[in-house]
N, C-alpha and C positions, 0 to 999 in steps of 0.2 A: 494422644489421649493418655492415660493415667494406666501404666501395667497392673493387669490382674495375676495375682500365681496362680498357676495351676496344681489341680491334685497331686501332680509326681513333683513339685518343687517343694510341696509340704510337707516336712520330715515331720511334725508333730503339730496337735490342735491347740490353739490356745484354750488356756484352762485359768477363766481367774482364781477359781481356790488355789490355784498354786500360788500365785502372787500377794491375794489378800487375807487367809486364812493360816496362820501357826498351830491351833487349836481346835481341829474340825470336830472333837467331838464337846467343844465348851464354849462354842463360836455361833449366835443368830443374830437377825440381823431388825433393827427399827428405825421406824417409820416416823420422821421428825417433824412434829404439827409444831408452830411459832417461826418465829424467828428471834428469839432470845438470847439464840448463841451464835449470830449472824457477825458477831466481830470475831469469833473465833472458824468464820468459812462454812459455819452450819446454817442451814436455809429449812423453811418448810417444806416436806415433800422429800427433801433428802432421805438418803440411805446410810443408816451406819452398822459398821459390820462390828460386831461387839465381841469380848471376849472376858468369859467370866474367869479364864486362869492367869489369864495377865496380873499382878500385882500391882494395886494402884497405887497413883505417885502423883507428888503435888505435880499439876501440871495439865493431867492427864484431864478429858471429859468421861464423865460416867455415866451411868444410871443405878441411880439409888431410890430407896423406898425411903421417904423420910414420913413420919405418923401418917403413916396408910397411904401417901401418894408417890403414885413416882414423876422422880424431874431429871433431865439432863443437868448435870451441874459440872463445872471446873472441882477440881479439886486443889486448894491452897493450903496454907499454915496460919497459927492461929499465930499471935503474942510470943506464945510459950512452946512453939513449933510443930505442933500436933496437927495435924491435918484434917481440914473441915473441907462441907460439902459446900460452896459456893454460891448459889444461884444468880443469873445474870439477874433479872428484874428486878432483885431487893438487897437491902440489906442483911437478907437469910443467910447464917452460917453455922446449922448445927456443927457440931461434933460429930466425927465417924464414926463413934459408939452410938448413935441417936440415929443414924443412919445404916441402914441394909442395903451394900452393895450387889448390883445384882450384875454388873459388866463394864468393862473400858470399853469405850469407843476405839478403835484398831485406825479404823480408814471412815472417809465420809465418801460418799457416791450419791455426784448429782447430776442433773441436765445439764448440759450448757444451751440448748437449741429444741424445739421452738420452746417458748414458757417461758424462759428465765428473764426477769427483769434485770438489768443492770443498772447499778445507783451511782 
């Protein structure tokens, strides 16, 4: 069968804030409705642990407020290198002065088992 440890082999409990959080006091976490950013490993349902003191970077997934809604988006560069809000579904790419960062996405946390379709 498969060893279980026992209490006195346990020198310490795991603790995911140790692993997934740098920023515990500027770090929550949302609850991802679509699959929009399903080529970037992001699903419905998923978990992202966000952090509003990370410094955003092209690259990075966020959550921005762009005119009153908020979206997960990529962050890229424009032409002129300036860094806009992305969004997978369109064309959409304001400017990051048009946009209120509200968090990077850190880590994504998802099922794998039961639920998860695989495509």
């Amino acid at each position: 069968g498969f060893p279980a440890p026992t209490d006195d082999a346990v020198e310490r409990r795991l603790c995911l804030d140790d692993h997934l959080i740098r920023n515990p006091e500027s770090t929550f976490l949302v609850r991802v409705s679509g699959d929009a950013l399903a080529g970037a490993g992001i699903h419905d349902g998923d978990l992202l642990v966000m952090d509003r003191a990370t410094p955003p970077l092209a690259g990075n997934v966020v959550l921005a407020v762009v005119e009153g809604v908020a979206v997960l988006a990529h962050l890229g560069r424009d032409a002129q290198g300036r860094l806009r809000v992305q969004a997978a579904e369109s064309g959409f790419a304001p400017p990051l002065d048009k946009a209120t960062m509200v968090g990077v996405a850190r880590w994504v946390i998802h099922r794998l088992w039961p639920g998860r379709v695989s495509s």
